[in-house]
C-alpha positions in Angstrom: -35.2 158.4 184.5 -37.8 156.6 187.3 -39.4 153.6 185.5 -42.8 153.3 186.0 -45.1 151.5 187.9 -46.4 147.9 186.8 -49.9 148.7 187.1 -50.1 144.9 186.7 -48.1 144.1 189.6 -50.4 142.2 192.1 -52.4 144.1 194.7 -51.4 142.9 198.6 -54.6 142.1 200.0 -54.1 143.3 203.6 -54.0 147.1 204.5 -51.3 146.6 207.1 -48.2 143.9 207.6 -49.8 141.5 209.3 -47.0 139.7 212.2 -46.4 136.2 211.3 -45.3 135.3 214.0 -47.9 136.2 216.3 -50.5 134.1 214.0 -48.5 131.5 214.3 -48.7 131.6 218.0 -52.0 132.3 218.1 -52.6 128.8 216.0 -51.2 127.4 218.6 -52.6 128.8 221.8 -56.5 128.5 220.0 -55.4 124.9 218.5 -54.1 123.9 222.0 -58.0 125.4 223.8 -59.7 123.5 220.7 -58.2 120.2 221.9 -58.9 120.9 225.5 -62.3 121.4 225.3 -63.0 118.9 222.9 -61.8 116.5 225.1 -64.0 117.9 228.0 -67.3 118.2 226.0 -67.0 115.3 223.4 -65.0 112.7 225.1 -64.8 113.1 229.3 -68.6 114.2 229.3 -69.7 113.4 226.4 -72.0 117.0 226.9 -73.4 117.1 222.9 -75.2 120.1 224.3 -71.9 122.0 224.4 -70.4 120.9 221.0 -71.5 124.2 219.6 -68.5 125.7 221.8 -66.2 123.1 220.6 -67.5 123.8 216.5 -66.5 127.6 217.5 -63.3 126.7 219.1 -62.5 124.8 215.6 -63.6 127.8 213.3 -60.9 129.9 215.4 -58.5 127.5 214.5 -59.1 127.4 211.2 -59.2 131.2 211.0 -55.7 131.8 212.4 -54.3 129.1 210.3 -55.8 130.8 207.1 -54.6 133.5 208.5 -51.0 132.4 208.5 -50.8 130.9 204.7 -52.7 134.2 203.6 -49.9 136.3 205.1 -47.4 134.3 203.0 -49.4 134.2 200.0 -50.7 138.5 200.3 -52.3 138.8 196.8 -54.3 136.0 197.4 -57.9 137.2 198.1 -59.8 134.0 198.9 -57.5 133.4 201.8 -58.4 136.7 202.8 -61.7 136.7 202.6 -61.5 132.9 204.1 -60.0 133.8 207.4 -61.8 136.9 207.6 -64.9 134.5 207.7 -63.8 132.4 209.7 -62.7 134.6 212.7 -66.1 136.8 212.5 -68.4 134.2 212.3 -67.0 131.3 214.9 -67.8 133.8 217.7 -71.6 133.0 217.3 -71.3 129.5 218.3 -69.5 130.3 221.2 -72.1 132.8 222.1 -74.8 129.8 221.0 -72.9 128.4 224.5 -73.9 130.8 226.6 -77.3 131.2 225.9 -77.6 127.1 225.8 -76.8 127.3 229.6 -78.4 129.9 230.9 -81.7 127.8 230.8 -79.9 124.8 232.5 -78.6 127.1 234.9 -82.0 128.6 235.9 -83.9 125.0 236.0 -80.8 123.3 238.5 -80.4 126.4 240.4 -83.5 128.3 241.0 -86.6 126.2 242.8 -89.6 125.8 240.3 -91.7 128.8 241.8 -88.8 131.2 241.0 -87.7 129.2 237.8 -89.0 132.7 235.6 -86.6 135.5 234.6 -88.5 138.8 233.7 -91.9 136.8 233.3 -89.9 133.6 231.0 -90.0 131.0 232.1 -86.1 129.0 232.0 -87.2 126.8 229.5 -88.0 129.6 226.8 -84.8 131.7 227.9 -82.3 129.6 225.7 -85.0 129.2 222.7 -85.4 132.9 222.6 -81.5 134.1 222.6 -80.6 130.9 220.1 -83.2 132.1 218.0 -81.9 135.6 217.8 -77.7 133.9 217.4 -79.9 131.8 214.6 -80.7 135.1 212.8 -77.9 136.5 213.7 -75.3 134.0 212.2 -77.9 134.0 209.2 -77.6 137.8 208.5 -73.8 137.9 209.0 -73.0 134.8 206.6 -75.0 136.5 204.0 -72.9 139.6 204.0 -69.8 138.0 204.4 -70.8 135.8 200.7 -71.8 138.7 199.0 -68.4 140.5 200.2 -66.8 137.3 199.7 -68.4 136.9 195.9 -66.7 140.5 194.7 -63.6 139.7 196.5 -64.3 142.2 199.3 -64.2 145.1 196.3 -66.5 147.5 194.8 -70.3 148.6 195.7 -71.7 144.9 195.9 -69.1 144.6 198.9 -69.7 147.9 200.7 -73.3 145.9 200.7 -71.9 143.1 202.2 -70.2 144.8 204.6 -73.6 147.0 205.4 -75.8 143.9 205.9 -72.5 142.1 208.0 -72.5 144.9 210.7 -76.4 144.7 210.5 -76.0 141.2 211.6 -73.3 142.3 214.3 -75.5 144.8 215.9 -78.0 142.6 216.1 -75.8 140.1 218.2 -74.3 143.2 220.0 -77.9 143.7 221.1 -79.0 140.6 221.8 -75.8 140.3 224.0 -76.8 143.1 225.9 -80.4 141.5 226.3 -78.7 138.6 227.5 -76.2 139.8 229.9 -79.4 141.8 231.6 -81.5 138.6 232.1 -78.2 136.6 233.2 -77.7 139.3 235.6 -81.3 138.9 237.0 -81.2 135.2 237.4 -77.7 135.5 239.1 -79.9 138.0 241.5 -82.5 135.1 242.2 -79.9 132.6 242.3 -78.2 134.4 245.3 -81.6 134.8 247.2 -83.3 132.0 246.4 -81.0 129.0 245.4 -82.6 125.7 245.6 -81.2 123.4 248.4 -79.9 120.9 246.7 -78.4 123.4 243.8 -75.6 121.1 242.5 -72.1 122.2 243.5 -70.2 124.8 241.4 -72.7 126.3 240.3 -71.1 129.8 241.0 -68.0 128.9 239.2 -70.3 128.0 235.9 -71.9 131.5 236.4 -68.6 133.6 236.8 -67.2 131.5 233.6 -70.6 132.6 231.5 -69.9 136.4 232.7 -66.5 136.7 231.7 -67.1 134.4 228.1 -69.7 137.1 227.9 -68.6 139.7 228.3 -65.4 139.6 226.1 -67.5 138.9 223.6 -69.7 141.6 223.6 -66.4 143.4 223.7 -65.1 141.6 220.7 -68.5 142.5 218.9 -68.7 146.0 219.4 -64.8 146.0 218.1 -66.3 144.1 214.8 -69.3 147.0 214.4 -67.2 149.4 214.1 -64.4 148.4 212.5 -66.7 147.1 209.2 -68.7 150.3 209.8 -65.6 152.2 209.3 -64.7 150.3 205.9 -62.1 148.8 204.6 -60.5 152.4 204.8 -61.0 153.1 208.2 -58.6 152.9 210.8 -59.4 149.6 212.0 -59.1 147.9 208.9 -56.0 149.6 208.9 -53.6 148.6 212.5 -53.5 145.0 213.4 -53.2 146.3 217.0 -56.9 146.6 217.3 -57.3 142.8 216.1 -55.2 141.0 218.4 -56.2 143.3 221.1 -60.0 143.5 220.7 -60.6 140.4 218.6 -57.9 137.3 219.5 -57.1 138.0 223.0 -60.4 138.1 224.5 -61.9 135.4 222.1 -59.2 132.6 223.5 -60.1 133.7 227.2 -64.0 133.4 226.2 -63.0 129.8 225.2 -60.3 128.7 227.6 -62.6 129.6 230.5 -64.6 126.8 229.6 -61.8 124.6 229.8 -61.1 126.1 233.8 -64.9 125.8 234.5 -66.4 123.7 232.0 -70.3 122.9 232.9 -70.5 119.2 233.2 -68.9 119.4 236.3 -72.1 121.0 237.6 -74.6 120.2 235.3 -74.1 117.0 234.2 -73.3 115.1 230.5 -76.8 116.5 229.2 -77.5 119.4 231.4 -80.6 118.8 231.2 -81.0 117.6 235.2 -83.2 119.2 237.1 -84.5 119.3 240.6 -87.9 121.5 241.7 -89.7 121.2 245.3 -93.8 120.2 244.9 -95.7 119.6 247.9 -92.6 119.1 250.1 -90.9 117.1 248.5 -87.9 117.2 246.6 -88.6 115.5 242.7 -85.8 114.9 240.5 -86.4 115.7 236.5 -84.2 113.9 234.2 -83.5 114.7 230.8 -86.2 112.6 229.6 -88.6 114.5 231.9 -89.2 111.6 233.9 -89.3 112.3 237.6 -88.2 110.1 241.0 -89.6 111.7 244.1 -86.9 111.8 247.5 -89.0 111.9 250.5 -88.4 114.5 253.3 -86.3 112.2 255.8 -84.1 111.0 252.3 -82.8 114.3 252.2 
């Protein structure tokens, strides 16, 4: 005679077998990126601007180590639903990145009378895309606390999970909006770069378009897998994670470790150089301004 089930017994927390060992490689590999470019922003160039890229590069971490002690401890839910957290919501701040230098890009790059992007002017640019990553992060930290409340179960987490990919289509969307102005200042940049354009300037623009790019890849993976449910087949094969979610996230980060922006744009990146009248005027970060004659150039 069978003996029957302990309906007692402890319910595993994640729909698949998650791989050890690969989250303990992946530790590694983001832990060994975080250092990197925390050295580069916060110690080398000192670039404060850019510590929203190292504050993402630390919630990875911290996501893939959760990660590991959940898949030792499987019936704990708050480790879950801690590394879960983590891992969706550190992409925002590396996104926060992007849109912080497309603004310094277009003010160093482009000569003041082409220094607007579909009518906006390069100041506004980074105000208006970290103002939607504001709502964004805002929307998605708000579903993942109600999911996070219920323990990821029930209807009070299928609501969480509803306003969570609201908040990820929103990104998905401004990313799109993003990529198509990037893509139109890289246009003016190639016709109509300033003389004095600092050096390297390409290699800053090719590191934006592939960090961009892999995460609007990773946020389209994120839609649908929490539009799916926990039932769906995402939820479901840890493939899809480390495929669509880890891989291209490290290589969105490390890429600012190959080109990272000081190099072009300075500790502040604030430096910017217009022609008036001839002449060539420096703007500093304090918007104070040093003229270069014609025959000093």
């Amino acid at each position: 005679m069978s003996q029957p089930a302990n309906i007692d017994a402890p319910r595993m927390v994640w729909m698949y077998e998650p791989n050890l060992p690969l989250a303990i490689i992946a530790s590694i590999i983001y832990g060994v990126s975080f250092i990197y470019i925390f050295y580069l922003t916060m110690i080398r160039y000192r670039a404060w601007y850019f510590s929203c890229v190292v504050a993402g590069s630390w919630l990875e971490v911290l996501g893939y180590v959760t990660r590991c002690i959940s898949i030792k401890q499987p019936t704990q839910t708050v480790l879950f639903a801690v590394t879960l957290s983590f891992v969706v919501l550190a992409p925002i701040f590396v996104a926060a990145g992007n849109y912080l230098l497309i603004g310094r890009l277009v003010q160093r790059v482009l000569p003041a009378r082409h220094q607007r992007v579909f009518g906006v002017h390069g100041r506004l640019i980074t105000r208006v895309f970290v103002g939607l990553d504001i709502i964004s992060f805002f929307v998605q930290s708000s579903g993942s606390i109600v999911a996070i409340v219920v323990n990821w179960q029930g209807p009070r987490a299928q609501t969480g999970l509803n306003v969570l990919v609201a908040g990820l289509a929103l990104q998905v969307a401004g990313f799109c909006f993003f990529l198509a102005v990037f893509a139109r200042f890289h246009w003016l940049a190639t016709s109509h770069a300033a003389p004095h354009a600092p050096a390297g300037w390409k290699q800053v623009v090719a590191a934006v378009y592939i960090s961009s790019f892999l995460i609007l890849i990773r946020s389209i993976y994120r839609v649908a897998e929490f539009a799916e449910g926990v039932m769906g087949y995402s939820f479901n094969h840890e493939w899809l994670f480390w495929v669509f979610d880890a891989v291209p996230m490290v290589v969105a980060i490390s890429v600012f470790c190959v080109y990272h922006p000081s190099t072009c744009l300075g500790s502040d990146g604030r430096m910017e150089r217009v022609e008036e009248d001839g002449d060539q005027k420096e703007l500093g970060s304090f918007g104070t301004r040093s003229t270069v004659a014609p025959e000093q150039r």
